[in-house]
Backbone as XML, in Angstrom:
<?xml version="1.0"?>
<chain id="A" units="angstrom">
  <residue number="1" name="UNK">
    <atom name="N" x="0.844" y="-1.162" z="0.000"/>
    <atom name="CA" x="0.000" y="0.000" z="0.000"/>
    <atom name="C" x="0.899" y="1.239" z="0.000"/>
  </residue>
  <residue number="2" name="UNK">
    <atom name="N" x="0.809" y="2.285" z="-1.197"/>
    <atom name="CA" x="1.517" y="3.451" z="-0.884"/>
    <atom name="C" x="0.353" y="4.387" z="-0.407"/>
  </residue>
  <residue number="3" name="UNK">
    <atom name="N" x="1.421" y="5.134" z="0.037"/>
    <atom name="CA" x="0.985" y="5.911" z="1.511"/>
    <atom name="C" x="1.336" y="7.787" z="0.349"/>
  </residue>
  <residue number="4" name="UNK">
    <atom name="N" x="0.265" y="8.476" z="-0.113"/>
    <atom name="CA" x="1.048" y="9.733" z="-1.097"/>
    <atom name="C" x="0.228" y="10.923" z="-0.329"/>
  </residue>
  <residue number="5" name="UNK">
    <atom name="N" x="-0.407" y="10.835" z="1.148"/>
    <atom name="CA" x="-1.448" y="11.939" z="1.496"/>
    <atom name="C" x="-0.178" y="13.053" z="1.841"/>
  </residue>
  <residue number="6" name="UNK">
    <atom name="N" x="0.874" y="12.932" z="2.233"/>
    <atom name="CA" x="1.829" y="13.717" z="3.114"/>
    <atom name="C" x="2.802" y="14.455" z="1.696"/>
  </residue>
  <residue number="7" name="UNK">
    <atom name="N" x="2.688" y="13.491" z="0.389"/>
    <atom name="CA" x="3.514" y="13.920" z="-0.772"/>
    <atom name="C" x="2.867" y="14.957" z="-1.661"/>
  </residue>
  <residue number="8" name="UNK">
    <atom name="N" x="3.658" y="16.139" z="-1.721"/>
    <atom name="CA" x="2.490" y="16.553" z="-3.257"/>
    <atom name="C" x="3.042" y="16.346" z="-4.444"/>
  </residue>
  <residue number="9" name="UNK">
    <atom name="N" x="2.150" y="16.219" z="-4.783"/>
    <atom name="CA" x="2.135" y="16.016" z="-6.619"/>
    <atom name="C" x="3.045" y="17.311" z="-7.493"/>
  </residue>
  <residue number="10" name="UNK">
    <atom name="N" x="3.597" y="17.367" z="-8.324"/>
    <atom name="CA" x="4.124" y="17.978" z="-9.245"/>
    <atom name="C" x="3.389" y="18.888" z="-9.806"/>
  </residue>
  <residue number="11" name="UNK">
    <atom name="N" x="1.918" y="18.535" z="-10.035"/>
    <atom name="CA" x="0.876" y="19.207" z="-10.767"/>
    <atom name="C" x="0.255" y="20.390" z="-9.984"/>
  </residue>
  <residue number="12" name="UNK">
    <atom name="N" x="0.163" y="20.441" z="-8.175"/>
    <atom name="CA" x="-0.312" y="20.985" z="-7.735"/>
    <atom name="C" x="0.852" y="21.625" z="-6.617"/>
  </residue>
  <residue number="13" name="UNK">
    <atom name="N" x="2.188" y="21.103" z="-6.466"/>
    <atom name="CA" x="3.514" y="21.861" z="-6.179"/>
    <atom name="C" x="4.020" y="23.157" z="-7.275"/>
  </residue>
  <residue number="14" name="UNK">
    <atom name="N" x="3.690" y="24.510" z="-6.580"/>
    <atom name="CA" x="3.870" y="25.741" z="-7.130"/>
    <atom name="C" x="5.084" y="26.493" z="-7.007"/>
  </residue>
  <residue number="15" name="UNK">
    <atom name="N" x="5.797" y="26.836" z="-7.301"/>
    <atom name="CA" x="7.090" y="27.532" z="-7.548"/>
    <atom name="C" x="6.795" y="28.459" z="-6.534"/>
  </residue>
  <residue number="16" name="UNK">
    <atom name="N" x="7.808" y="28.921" z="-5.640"/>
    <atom name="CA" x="7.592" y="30.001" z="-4.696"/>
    <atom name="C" x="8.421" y="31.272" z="-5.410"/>
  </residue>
  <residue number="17" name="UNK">
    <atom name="N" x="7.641" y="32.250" z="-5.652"/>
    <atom name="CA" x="7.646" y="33.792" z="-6.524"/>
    <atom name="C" x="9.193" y="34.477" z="-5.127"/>
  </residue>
  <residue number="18" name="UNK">
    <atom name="N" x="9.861" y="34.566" z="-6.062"/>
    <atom name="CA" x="10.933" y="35.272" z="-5.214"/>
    <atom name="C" x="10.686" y="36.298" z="-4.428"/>
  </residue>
  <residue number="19" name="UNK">
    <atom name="N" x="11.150" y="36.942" z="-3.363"/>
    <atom name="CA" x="10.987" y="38.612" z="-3.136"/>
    <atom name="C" x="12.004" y="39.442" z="-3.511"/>
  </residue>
  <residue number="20" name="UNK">
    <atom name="N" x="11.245" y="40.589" z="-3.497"/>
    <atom name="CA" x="12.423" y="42.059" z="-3.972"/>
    <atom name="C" x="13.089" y="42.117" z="-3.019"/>
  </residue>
  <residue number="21" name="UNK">
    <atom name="N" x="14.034" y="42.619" z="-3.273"/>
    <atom name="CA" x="15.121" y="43.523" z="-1.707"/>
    <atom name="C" x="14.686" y="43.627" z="-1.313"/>
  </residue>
  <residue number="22" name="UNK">
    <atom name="N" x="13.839" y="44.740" z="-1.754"/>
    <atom name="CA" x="12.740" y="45.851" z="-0.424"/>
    <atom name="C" x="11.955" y="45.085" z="0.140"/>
  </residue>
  <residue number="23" name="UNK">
    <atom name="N" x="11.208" y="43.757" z="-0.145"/>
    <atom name="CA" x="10.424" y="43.387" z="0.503"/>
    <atom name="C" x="11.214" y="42.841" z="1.685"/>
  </residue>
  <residue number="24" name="UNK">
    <atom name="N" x="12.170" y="42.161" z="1.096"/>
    <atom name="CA" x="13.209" y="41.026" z="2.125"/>
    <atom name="C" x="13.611" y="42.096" z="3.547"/>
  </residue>
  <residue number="25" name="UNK">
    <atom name="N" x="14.463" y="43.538" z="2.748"/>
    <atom name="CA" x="14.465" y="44.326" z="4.107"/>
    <atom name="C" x="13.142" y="44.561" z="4.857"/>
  </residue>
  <residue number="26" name="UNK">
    <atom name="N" x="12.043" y="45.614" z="4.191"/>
    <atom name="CA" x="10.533" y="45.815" z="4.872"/>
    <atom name="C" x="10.462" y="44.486" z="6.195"/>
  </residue>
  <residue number="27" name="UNK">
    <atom name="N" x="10.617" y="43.127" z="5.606"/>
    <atom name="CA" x="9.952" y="42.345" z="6.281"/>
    <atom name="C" x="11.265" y="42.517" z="7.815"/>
  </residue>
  <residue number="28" name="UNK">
    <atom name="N" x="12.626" y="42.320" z="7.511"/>
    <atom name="CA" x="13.395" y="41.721" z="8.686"/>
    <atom name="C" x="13.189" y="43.235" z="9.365"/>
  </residue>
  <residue number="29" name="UNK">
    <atom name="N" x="12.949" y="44.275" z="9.011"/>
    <atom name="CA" x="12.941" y="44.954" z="10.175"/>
    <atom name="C" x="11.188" y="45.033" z="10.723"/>
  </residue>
  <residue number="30" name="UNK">
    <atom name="N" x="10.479" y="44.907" z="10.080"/>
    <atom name="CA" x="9.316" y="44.855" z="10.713"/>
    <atom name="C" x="9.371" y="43.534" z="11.858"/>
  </residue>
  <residue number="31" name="UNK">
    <atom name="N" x="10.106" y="42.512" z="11.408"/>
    <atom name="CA" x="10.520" y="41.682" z="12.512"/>
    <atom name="C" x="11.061" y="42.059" z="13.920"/>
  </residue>
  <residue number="32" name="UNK">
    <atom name="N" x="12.197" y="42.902" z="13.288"/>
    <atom name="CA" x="12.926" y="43.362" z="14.788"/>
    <atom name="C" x="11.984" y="44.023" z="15.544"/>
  </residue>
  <residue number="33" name="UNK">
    <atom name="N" x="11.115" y="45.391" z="14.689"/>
    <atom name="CA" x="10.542" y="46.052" z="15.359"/>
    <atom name="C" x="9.832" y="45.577" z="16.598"/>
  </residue>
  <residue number="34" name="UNK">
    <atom name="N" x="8.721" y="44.585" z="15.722"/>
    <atom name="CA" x="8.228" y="43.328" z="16.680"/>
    <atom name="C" x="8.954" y="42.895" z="17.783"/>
  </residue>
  <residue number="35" name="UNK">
    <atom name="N" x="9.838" y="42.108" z="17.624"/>
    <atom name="CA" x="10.815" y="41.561" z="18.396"/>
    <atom name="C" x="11.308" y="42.291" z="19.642"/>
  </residue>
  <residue number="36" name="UNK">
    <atom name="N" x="11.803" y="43.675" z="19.176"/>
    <atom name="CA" x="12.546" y="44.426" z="20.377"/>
    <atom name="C" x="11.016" y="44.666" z="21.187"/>
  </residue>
  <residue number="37" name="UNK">
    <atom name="N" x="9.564" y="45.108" z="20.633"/>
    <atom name="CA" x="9.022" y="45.803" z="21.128"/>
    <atom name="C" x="8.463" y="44.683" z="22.279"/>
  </residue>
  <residue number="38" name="UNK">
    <atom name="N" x="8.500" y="43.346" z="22.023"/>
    <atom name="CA" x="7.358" y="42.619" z="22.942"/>
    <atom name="C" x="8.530" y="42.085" z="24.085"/>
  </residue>
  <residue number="39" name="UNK">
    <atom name="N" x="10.028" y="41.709" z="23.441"/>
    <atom name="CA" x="11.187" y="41.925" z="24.533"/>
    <atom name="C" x="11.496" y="43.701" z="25.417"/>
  </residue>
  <residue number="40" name="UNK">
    <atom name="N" x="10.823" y="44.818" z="25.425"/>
    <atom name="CA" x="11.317" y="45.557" z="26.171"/>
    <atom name="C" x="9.730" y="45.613" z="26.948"/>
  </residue>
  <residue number="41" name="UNK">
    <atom name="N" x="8.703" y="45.538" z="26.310"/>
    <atom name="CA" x="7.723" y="44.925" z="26.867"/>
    <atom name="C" x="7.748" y="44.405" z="28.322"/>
  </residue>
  <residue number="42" name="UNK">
    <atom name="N" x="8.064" y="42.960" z="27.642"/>
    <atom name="CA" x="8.265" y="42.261" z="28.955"/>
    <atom name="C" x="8.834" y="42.088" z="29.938"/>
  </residue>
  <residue number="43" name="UNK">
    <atom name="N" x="9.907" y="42.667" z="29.737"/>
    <atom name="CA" x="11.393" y="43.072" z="30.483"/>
    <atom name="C" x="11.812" y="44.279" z="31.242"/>
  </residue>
  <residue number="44" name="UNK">
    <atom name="N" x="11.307" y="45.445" z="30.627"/>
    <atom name="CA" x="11.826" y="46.619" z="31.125"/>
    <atom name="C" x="10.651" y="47.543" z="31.178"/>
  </residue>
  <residue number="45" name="UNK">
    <atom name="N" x="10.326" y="48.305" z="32.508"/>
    <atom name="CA" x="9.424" y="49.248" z="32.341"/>
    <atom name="C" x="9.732" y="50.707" z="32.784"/>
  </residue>
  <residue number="46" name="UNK">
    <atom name="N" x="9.848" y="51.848" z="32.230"/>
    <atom name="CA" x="10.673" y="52.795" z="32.928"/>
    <atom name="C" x="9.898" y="53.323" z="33.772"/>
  </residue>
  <residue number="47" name="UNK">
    <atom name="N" x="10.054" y="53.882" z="35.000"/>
    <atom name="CA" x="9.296" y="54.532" z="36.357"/>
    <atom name="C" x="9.867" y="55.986" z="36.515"/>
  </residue>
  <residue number="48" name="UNK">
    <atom name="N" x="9.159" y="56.738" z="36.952"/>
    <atom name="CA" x="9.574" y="57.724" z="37.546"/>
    <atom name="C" x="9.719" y="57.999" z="39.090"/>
  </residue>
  <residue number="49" name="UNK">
    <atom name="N" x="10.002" y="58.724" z="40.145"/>
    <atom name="CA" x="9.592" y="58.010" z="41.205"/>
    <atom name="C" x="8.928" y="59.295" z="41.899"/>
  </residue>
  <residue number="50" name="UNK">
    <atom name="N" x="8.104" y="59.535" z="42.089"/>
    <atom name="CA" x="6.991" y="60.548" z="42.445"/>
    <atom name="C" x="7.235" y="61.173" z="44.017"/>
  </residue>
  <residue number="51" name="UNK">
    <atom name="N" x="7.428" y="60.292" z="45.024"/>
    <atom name="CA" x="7.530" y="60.931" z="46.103"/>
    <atom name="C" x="8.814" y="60.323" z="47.211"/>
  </residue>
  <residue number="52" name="UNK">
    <atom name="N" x="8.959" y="60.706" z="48.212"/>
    <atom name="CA" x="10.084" y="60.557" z="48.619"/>
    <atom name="C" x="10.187" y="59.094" z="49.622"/>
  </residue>
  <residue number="53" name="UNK">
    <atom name="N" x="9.411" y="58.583" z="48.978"/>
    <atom name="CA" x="9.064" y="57.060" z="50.084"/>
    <atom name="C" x="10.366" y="55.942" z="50.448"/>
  </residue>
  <residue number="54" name="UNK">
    <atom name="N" x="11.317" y="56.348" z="48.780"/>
    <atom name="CA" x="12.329" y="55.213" z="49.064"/>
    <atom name="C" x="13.507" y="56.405" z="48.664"/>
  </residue>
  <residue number="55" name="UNK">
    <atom name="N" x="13.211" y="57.146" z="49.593"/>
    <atom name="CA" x="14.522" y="58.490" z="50.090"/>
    <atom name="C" x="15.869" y="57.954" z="49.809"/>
  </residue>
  <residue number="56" name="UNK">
    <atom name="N" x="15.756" y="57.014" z="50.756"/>
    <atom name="CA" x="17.408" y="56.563" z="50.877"/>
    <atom name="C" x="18.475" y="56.152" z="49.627"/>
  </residue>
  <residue number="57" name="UNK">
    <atom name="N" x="17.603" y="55.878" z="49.079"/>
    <atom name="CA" x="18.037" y="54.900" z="47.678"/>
    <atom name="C" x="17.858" y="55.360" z="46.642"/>
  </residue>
  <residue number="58" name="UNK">
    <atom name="N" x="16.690" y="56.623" z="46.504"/>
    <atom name="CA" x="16.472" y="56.913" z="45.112"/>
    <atom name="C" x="15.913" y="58.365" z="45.581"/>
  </residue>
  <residue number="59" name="UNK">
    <atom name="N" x="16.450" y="59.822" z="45.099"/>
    <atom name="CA" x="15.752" y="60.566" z="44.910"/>
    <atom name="C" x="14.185" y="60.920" z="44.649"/>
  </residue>
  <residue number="60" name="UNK">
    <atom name="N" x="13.627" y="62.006" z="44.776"/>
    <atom name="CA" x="12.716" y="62.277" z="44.262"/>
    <atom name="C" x="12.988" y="63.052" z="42.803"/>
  </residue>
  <residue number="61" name="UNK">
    <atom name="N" x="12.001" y="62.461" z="41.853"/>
    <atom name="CA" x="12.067" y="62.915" z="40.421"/>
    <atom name="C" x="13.042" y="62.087" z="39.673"/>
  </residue>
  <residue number="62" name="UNK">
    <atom name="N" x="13.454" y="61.126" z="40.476"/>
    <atom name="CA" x="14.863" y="60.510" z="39.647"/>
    <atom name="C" x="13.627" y="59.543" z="38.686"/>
  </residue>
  <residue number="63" name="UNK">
    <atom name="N" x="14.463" y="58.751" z="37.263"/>
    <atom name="CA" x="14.007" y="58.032" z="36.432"/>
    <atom name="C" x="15.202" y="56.748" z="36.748"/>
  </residue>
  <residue number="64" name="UNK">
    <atom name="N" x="13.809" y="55.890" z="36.200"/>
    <atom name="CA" x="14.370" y="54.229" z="36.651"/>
    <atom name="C" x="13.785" y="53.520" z="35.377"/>
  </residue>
  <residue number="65" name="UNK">
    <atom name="N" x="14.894" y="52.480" z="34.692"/>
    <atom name="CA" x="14.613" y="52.082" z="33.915"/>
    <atom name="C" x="14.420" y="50.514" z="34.618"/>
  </residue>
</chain>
């Protein structure tokens, strides 16, 4: 018994249409963009620090990344 559900056929296997430069760049940085944005996302949130609660250690008005 051959087994052809997983094979395609020749007749219905389509040539994949090259891309332009521009598309090839467009796409890898729309990648990074992605990429950096859901890694600083998740990772880093910048604060400001509003009042003088943690005096010792951090100014008031100071920025914290």
């Amino acid at each position: 018994m051959k087994m052809k559900l997983w094979k395609k056929t020749q007749a219905k296997a389509k040539p994949k249409a090259k891309k332009s430069l521009a598309r090839e760049w467009a796409d890898a940085v729309m990648f990074a963009v992605i990429v950096s944005t859901i890694i600083r996302w998740a990772t880093f949130e910048a604060y400001a620090i509003p009042s003088s609660s943690m005096e010792k250690s951090l100014l008031v008005g100071d920025h914290r990344l």
